[in-house]
Structure formats: C-alpha cells, structure tokens
N, CA, C and O atoms as a Tripos MOL2 file, in Angstrom:
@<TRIPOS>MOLECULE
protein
  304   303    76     0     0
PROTEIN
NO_CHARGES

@<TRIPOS>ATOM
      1 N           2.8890   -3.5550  -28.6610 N.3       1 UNK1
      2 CA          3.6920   -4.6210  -28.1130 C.3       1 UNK1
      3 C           3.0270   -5.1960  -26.8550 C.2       1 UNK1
      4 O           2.7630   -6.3760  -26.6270 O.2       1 UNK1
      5 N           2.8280   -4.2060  -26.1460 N.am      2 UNK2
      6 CA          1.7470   -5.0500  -24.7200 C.3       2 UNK2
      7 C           0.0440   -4.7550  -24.5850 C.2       2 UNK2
      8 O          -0.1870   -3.7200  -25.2100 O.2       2 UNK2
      9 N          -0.6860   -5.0790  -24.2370 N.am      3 UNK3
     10 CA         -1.2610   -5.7500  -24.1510 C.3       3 UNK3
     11 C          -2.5940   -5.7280  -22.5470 C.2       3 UNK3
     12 O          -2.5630   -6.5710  -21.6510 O.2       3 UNK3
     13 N          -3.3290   -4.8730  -22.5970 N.am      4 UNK4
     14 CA         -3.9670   -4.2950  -21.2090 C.3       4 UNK4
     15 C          -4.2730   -5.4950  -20.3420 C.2       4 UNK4
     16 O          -4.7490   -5.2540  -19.2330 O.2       4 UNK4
     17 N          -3.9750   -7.3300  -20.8460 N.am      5 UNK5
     18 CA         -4.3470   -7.9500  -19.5740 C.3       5 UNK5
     19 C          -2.7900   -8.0390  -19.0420 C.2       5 UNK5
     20 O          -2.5060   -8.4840  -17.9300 O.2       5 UNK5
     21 N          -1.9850   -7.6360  -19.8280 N.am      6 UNK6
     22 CA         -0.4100   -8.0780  -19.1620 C.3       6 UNK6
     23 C           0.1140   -7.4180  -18.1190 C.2       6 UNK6
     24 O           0.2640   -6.2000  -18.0220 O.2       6 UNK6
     25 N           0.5090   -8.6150  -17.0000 N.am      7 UNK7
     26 CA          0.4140   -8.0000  -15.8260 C.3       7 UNK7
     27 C           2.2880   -7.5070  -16.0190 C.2       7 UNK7
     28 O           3.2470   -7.8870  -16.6910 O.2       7 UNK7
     29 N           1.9910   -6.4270  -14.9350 N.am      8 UNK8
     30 CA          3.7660   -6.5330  -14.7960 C.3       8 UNK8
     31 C           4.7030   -7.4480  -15.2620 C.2       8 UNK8
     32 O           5.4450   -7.1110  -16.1850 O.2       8 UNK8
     33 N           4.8010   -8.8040  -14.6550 N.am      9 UNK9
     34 CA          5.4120   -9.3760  -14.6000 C.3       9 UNK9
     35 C           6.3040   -9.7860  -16.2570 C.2       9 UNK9
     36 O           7.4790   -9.8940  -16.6060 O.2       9 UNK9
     37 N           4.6360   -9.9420  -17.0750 N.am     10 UNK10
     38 CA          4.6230  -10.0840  -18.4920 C.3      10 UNK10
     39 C           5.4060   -9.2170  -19.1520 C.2      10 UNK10
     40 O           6.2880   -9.6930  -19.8670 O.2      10 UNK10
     41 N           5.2510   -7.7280  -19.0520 N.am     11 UNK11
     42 CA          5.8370   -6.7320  -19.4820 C.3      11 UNK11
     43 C           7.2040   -6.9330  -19.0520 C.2      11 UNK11
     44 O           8.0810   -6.9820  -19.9140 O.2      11 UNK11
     45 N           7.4830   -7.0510  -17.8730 N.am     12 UNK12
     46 CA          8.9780   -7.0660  -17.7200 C.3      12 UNK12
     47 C           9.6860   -7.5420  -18.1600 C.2      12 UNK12
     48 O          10.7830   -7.0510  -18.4260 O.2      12 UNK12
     49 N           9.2220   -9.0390  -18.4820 N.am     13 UNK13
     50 CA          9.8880  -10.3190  -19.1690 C.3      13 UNK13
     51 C          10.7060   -9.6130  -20.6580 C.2      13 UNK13
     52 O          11.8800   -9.5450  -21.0220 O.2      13 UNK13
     53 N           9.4600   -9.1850  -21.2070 N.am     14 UNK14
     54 CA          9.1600   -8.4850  -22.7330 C.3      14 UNK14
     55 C          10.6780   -7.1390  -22.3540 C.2      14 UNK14
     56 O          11.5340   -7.3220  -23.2200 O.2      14 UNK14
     57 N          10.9260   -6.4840  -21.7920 N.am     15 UNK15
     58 CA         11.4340   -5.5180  -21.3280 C.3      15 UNK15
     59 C          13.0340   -5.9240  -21.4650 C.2      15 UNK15
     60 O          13.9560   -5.6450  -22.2320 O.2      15 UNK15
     61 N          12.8080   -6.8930  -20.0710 N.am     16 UNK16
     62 CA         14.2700   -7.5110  -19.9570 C.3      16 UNK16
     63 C          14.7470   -8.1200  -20.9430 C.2      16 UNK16
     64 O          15.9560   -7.9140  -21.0480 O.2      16 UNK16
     65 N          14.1310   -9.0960  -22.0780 N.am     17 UNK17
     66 CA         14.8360   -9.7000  -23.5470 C.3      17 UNK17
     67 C          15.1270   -8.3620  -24.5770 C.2      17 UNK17
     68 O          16.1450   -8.3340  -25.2700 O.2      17 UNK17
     69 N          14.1160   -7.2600  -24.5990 N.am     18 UNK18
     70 CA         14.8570   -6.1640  -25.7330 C.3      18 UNK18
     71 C          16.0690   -5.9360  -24.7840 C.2      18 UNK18
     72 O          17.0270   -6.5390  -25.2660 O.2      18 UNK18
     73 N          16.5220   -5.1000  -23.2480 N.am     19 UNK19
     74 CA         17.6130   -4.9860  -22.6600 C.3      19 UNK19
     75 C          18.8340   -5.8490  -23.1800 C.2      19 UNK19
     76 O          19.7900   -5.4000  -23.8130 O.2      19 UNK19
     77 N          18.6080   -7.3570  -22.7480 N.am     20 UNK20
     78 CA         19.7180   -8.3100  -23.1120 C.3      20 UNK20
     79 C          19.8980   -7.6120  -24.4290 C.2      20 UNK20
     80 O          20.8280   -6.8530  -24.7000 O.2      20 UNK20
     81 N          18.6980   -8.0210  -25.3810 N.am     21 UNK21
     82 CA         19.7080   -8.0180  -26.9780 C.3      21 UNK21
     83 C          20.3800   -6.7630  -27.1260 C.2      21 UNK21
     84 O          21.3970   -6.8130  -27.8190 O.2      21 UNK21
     85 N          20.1070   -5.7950  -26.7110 N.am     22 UNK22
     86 CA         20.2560   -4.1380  -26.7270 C.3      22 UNK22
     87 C          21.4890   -3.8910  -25.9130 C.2      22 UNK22
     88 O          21.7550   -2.7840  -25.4440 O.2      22 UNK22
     89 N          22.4570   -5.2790  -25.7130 N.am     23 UNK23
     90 CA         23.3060   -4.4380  -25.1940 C.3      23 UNK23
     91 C          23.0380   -3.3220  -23.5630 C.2      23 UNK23
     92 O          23.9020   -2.5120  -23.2260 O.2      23 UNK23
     93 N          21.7210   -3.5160  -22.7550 N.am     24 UNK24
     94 CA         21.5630   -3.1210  -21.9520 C.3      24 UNK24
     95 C          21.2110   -1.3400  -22.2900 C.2      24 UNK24
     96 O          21.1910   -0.4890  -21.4010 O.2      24 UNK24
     97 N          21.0230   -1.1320  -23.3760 N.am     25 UNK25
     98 CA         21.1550    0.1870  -23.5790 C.3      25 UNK25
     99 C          19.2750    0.9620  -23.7620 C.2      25 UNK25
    100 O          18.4530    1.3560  -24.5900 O.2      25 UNK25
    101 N          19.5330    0.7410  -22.1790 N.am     26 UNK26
    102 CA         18.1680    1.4280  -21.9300 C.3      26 UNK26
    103 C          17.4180    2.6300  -22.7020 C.2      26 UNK26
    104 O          16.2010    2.5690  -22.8770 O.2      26 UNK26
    105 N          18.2560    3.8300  -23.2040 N.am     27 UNK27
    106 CA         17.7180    4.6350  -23.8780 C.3      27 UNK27
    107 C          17.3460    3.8500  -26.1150 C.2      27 UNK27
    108 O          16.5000    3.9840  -27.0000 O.2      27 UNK27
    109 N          18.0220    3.4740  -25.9960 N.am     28 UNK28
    110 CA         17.9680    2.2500  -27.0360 C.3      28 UNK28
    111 C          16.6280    1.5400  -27.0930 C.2      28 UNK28
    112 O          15.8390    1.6110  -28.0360 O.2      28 UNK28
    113 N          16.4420    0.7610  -25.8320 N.am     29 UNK29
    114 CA         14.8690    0.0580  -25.5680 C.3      29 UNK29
    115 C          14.0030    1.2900  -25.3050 C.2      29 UNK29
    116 O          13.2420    1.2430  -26.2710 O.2      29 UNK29
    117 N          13.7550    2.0420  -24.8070 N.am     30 UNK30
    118 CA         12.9000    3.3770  -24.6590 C.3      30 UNK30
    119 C          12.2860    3.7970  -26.4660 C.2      30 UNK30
    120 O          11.1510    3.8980  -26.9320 O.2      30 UNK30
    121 N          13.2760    3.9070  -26.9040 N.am     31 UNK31
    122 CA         13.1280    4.5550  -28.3810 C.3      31 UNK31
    123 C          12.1640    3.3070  -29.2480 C.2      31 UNK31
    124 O          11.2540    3.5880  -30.0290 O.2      31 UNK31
    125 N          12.5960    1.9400  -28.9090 N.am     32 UNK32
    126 CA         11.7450    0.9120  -29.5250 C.3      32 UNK32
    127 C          10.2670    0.3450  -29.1570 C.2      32 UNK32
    128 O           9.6590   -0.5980  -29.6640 O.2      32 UNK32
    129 N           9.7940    1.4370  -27.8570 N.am     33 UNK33
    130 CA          8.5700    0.8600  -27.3140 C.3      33 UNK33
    131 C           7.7300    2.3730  -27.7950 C.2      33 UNK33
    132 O           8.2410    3.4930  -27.7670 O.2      33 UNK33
    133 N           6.1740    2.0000  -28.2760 N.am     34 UNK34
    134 CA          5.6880    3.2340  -28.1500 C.3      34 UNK34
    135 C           5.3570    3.8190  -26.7340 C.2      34 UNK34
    136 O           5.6120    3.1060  -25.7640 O.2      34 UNK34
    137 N           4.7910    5.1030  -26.5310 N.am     35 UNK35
    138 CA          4.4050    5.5440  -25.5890 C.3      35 UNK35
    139 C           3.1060    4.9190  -24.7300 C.2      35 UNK35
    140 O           3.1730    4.5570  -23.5550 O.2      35 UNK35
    141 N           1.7620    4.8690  -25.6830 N.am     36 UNK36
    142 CA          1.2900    3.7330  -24.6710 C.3      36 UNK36
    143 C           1.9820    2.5430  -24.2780 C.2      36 UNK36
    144 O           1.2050    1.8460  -23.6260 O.2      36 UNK36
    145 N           3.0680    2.0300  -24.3900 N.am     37 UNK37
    146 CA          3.4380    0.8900  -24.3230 C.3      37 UNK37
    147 C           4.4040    1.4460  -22.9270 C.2      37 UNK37
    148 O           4.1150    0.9870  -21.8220 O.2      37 UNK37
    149 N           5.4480    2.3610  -23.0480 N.am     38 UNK38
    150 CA          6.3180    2.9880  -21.9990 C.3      38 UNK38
    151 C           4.8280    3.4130  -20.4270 C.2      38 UNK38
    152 O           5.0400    3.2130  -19.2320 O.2      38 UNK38
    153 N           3.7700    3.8730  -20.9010 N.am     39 UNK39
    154 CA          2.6800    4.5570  -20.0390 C.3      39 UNK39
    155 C           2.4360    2.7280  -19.0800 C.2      39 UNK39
    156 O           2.0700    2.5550  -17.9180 O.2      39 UNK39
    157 N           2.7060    1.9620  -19.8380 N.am     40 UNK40
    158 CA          1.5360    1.0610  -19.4640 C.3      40 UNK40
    159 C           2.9110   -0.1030  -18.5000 C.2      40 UNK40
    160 O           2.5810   -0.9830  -17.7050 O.2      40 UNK40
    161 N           3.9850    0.1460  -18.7700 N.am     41 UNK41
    162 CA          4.6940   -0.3930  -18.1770 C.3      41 UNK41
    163 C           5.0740    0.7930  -16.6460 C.2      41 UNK41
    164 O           4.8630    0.3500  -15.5170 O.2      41 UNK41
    165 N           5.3010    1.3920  -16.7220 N.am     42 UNK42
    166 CA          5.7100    2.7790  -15.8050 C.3      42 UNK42
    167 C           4.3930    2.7200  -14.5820 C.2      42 UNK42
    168 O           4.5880    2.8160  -13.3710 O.2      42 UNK42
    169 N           3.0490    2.5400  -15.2410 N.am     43 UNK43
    170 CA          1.9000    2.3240  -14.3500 C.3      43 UNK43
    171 C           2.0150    0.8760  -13.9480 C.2      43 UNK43
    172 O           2.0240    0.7380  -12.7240 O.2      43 UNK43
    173 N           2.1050   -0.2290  -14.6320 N.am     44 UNK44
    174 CA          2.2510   -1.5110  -13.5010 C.3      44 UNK44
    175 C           3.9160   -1.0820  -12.8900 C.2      44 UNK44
    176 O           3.9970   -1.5470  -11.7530 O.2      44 UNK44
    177 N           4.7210   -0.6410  -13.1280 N.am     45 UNK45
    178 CA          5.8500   -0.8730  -11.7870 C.3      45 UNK45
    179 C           5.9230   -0.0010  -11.0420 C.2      45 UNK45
    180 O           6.8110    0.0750  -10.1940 O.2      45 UNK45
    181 N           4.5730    1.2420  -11.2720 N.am     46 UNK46
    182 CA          4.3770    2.0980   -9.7310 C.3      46 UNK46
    183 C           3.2190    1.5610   -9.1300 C.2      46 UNK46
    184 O           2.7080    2.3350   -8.3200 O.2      46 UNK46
    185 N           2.5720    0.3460   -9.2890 N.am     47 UNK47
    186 CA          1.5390   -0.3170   -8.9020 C.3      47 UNK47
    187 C           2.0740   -1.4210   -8.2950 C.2      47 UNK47
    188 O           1.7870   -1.7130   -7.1340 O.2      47 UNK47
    189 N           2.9600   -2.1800   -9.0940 N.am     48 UNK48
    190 CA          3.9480   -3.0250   -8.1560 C.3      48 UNK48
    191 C           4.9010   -2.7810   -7.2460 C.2      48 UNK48
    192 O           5.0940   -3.5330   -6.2920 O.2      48 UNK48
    193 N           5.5090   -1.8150   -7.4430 N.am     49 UNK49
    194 CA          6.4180   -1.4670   -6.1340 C.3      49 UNK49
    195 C           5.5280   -0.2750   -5.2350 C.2      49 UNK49
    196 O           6.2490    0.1910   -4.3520 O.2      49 UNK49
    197 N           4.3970    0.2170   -5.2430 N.am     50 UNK50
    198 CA          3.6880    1.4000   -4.5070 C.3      50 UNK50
    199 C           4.3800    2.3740   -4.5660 C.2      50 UNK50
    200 O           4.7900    2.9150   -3.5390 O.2      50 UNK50
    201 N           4.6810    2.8390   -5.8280 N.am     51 UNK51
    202 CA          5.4710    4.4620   -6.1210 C.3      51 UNK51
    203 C           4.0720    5.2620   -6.4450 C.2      51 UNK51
    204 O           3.0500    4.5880   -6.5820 O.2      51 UNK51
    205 N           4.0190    6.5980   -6.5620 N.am     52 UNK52
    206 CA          3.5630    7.5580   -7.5220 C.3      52 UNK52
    207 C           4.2510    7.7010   -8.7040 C.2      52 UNK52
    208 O           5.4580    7.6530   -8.4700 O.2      52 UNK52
    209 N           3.9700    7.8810  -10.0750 N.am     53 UNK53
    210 CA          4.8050    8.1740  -11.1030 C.3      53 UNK53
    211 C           5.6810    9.5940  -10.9070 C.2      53 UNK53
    212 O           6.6320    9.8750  -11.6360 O.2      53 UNK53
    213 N           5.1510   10.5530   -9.6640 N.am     54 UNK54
    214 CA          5.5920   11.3790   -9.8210 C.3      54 UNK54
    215 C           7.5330   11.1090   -8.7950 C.2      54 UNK54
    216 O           8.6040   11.7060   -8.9080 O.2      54 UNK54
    217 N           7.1550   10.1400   -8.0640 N.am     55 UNK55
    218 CA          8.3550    9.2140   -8.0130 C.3      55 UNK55
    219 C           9.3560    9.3450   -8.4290 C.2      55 UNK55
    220 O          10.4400    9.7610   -8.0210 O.2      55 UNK55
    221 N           8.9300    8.9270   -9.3920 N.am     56 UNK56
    222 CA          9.7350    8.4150  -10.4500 C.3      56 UNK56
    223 C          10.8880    9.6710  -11.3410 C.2      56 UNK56
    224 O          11.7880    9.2490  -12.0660 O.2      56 UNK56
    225 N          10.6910   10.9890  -11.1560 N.am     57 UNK57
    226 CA         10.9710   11.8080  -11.4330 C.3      57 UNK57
    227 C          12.3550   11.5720  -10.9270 C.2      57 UNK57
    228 O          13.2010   11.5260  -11.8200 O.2      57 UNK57
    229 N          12.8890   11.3740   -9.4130 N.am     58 UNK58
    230 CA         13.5950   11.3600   -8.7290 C.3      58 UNK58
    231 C          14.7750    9.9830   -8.8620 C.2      58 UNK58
    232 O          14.4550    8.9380   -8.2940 O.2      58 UNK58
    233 N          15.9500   10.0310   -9.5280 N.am     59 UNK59
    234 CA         16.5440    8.7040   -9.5910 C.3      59 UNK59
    235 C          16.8640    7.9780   -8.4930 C.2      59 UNK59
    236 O          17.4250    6.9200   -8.7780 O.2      59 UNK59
    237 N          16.7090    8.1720   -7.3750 N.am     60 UNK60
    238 CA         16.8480    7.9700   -6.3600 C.3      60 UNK60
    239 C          15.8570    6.3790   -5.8540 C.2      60 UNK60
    240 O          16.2510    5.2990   -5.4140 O.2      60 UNK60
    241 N          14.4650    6.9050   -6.1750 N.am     61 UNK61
    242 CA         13.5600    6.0020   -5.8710 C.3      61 UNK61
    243 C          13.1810    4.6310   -6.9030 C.2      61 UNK61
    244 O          12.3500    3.7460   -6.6980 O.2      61 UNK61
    245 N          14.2870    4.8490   -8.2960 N.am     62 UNK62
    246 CA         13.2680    3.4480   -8.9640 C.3      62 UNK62
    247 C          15.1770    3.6350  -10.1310 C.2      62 UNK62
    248 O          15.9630    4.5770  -10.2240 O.2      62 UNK62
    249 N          15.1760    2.2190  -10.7650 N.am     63 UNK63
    250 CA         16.5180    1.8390  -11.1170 C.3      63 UNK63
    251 C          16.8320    3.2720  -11.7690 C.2      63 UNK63
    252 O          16.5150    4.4080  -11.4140 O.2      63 UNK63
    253 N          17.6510    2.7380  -12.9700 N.am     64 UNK64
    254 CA         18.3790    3.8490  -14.0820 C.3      64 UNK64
    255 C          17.0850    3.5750  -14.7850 C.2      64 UNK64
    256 O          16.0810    4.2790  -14.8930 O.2      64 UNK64
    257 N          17.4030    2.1790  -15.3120 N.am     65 UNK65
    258 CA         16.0710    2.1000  -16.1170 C.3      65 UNK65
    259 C          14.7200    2.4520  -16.6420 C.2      65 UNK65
    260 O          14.3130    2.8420  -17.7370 O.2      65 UNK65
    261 N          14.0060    2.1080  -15.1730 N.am     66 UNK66
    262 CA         12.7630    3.1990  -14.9760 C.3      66 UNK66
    263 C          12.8770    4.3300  -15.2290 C.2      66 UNK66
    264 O          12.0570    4.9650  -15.8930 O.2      66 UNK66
    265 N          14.1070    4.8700  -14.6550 N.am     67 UNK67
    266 CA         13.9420    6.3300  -14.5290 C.3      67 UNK67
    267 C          14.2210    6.7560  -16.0010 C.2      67 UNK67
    268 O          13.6230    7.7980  -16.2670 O.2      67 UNK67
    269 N          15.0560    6.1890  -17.1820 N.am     68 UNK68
    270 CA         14.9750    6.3390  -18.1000 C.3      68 UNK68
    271 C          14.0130    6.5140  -18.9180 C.2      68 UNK68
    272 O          13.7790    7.6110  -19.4240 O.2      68 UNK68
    273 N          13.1520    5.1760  -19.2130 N.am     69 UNK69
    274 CA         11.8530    4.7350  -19.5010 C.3      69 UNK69
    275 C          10.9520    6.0240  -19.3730 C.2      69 UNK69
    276 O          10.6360    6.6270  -20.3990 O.2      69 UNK69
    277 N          10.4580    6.5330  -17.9140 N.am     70 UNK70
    278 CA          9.8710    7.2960  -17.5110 C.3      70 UNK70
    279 C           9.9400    8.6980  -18.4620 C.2      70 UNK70
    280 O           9.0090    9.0610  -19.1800 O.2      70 UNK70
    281 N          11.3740    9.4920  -18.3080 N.am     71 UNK71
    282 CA         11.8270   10.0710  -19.3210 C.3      71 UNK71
    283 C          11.5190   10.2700  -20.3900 C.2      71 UNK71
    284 O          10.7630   11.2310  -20.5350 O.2      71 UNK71
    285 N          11.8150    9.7100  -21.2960 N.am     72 UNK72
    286 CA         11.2460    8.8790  -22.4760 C.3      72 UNK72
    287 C           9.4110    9.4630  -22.8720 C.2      72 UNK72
    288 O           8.8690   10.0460  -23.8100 O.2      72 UNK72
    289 N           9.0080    8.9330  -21.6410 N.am     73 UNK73
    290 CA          7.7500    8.8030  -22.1200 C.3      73 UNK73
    291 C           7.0710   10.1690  -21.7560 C.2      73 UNK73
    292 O           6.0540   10.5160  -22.3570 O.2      73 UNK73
    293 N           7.8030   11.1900  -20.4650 N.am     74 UNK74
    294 CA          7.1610   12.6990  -20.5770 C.3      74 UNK74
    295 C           8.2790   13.4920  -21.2310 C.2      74 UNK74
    296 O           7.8630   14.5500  -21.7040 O.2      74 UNK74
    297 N           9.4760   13.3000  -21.3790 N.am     75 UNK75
    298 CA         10.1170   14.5950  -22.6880 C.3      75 UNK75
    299 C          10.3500   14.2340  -23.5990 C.2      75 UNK75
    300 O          10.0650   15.1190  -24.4050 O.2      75 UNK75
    301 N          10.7820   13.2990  -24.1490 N.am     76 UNK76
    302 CA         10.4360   13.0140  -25.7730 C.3      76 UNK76
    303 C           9.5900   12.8590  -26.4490 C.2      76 UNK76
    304 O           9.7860   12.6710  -27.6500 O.2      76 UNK76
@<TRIPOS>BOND
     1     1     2 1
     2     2     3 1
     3     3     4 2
     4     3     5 am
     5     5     6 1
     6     6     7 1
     7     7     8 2
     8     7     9 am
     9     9    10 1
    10    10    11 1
    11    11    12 2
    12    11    13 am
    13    13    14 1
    14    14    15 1
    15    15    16 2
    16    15    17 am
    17    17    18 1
    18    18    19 1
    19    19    20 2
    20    19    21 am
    21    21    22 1
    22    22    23 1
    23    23    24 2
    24    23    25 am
    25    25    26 1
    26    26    27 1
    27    27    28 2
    28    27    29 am
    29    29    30 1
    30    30    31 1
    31    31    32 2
    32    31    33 am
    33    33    34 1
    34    34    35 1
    35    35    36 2
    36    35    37 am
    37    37    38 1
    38    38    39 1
    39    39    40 2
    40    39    41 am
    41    41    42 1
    42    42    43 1
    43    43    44 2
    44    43    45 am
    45    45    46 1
    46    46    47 1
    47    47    48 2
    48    47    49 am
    49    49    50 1
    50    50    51 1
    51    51    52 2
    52    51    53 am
    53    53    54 1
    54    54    55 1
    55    55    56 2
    56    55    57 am
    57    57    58 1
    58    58    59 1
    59    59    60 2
    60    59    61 am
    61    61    62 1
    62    62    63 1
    63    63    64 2
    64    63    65 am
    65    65    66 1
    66    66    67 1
    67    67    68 2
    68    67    69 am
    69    69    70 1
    70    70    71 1
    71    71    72 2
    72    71    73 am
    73    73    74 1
    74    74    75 1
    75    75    76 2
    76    75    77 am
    77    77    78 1
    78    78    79 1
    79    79    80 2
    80    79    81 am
    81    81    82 1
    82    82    83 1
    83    83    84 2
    84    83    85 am
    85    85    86 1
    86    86    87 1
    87    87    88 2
    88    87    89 am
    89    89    90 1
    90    90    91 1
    91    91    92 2
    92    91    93 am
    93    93    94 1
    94    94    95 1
    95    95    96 2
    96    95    97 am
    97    97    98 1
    98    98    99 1
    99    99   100 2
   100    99   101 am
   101   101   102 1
   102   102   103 1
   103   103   104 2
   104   103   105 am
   105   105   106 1
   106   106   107 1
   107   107   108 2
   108   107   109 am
   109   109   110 1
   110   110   111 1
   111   111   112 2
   112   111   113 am
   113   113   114 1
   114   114   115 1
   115   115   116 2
   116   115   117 am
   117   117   118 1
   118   118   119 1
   119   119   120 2
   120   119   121 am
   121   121   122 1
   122   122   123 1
   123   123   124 2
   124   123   125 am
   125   125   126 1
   126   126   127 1
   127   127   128 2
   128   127   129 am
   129   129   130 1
   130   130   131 1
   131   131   132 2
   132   131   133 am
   133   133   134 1
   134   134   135 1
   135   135   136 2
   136   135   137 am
   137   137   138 1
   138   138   139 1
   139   139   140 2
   140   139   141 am
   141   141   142 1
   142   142   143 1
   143   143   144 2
   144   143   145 am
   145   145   146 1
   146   146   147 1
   147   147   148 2
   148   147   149 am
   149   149   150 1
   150   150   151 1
   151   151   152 2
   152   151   153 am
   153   153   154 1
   154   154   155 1
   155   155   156 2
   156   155   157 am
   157   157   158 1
   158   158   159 1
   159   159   160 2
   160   159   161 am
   161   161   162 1
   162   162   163 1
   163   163   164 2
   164   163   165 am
   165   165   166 1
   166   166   167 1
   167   167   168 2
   168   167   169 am
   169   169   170 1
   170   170   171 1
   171   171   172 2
   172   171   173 am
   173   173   174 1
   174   174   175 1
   175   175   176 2
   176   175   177 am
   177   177   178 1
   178   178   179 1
   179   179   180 2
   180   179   181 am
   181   181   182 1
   182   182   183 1
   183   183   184 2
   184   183   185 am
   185   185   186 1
   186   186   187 1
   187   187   188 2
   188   187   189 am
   189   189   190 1
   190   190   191 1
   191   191   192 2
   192   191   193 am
   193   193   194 1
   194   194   195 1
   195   195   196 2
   196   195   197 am
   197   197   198 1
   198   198   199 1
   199   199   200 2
   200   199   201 am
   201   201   202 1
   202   202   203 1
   203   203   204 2
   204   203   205 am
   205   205   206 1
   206   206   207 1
   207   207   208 2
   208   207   209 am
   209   209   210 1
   210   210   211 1
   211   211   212 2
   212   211   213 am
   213   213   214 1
   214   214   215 1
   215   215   216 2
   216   215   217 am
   217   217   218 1
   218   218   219 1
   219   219   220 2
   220   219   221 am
   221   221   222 1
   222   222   223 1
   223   223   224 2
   224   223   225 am
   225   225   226 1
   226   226   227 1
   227   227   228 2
   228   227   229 am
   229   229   230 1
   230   230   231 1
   231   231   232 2
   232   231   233 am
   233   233   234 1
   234   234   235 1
   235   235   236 2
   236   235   237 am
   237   237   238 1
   238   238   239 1
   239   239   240 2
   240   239   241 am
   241   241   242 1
   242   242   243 1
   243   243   244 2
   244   243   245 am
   245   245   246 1
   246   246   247 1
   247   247   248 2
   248   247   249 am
   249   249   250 1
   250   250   251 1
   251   251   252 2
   252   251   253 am
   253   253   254 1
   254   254   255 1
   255   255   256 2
   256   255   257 am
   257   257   258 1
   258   258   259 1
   259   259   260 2
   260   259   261 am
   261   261   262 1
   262   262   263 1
   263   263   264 2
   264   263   265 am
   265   265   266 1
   266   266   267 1
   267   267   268 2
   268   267   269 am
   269   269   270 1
   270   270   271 1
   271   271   272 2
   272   271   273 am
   273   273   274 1
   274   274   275 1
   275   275   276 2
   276   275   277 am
   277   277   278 1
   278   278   279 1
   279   279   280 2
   280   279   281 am
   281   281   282 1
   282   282   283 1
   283   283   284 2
   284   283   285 am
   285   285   286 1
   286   286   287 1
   287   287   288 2
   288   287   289 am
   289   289   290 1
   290   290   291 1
   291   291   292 2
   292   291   293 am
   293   293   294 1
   294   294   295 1
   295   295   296 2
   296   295   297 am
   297   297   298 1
   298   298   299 1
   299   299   300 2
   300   299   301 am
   301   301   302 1
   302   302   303 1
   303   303   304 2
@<TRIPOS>SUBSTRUCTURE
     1 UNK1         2 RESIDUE 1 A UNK
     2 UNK2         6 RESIDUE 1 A UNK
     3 UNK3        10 RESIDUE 1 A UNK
     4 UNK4        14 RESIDUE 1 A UNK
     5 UNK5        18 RESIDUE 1 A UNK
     6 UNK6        22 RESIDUE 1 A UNK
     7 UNK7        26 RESIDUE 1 A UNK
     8 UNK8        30 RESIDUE 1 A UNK
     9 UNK9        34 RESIDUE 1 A UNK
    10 UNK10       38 RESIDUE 1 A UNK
    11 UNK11       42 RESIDUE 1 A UNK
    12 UNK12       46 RESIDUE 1 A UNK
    13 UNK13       50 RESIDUE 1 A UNK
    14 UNK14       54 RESIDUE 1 A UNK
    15 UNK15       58 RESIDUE 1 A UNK
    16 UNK16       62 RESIDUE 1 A UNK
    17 UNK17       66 RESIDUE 1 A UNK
    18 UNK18       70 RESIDUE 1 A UNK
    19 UNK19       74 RESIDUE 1 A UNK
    20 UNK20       78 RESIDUE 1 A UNK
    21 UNK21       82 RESIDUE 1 A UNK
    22 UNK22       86 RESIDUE 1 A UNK
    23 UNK23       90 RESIDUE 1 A UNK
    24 UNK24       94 RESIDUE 1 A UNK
    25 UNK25       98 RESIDUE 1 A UNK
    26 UNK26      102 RESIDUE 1 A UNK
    27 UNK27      106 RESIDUE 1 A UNK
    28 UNK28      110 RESIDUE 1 A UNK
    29 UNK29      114 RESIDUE 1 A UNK
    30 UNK30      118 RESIDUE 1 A UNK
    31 UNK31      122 RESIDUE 1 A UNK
    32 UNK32      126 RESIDUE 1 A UNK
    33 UNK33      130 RESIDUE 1 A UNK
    34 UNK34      134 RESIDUE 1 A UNK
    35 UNK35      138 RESIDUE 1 A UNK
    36 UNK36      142 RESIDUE 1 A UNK
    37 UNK37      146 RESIDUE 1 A UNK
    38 UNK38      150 RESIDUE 1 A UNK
    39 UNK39      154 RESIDUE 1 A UNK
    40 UNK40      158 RESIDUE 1 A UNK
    41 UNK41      162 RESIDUE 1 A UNK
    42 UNK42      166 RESIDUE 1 A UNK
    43 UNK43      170 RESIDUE 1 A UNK
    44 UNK44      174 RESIDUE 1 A UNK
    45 UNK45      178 RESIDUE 1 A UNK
    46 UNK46      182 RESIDUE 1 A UNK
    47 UNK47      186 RESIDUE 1 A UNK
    48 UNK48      190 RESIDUE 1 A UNK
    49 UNK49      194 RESIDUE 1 A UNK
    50 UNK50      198 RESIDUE 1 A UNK
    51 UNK51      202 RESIDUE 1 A UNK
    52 UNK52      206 RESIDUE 1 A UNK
    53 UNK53      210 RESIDUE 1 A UNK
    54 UNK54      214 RESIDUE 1 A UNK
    55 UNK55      218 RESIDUE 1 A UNK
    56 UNK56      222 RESIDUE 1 A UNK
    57 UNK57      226 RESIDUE 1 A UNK
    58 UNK58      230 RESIDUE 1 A UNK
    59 UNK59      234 RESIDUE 1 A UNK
    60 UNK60      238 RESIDUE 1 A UNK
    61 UNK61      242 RESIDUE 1 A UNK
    62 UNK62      246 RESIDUE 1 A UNK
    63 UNK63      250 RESIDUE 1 A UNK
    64 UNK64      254 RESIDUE 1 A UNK
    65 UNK65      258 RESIDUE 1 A UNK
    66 UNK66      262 RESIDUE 1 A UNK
    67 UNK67      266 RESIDUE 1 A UNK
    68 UNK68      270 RESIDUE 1 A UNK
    69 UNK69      274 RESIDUE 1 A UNK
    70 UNK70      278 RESIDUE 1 A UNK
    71 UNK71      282 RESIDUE 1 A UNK
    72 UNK72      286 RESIDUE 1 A UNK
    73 UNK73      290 RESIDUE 1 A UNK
    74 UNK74      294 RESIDUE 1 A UNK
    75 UNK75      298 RESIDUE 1 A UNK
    76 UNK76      302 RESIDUE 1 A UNK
C-alpha cells in the first residue's frame, strides 16, 4: 500500500480515509495494512514528531492510534 518515497504526510492521508470508512476502528485499520506498511508508517511519525519507537510503547506519548498501530506491528 505505501510506498518508500511517501512522506508522512502521504501515509497519513492513506491512514486517515481507511479510519473514516472503518468506522474509526483503529484495530480494524491495523489488521488491513501489512507490517512493512505499519513499520514504515510508525518510522515516519517517530521521525515527524522526534519520538523513539520505543516511545511509543507508552500510551501516554503518541494518540490511541499509534499506539495501536505500533502494537499491531510488534505482537501480532
């Protein structure tokens, strides 16, 4: 689905339209992206906001979303 010149921004776009149709149901969009695809989004929005992925572990520091996403892509 994405694409190594797509910057963040691109991906997000792509992100936020499965969300809308999905009913917002983040674990829903997680299940429909592959893992390079979850890896490659998770690395531009700890590159865009200056997180570590290890961050991201913590719900505290990045939405539900992310932190879902993230999920997703190291235990399932």
């Amino acid at each position: 689905m994405f694409e190594e010149h797509m910057t963040y921004e691109d991906m997000d776009r792509v992100i936020r339209k499965l969300e809308g149709e999905n009913d917002f149901d983040f674990h829903k969009v997680a299940r429909m992206l592959s893992k390079s695809d979850l890896k490659m989004y998770i690395k531009a929005y700890c590159e865009k906001f200056k997180l570590e992925e290890s961050d991201l572990s913590n719900n505290k520091k990045a939405p539900e979303s992310i932190f879902i996403y993230w999920t997703y892509l190291y235990k399932y």
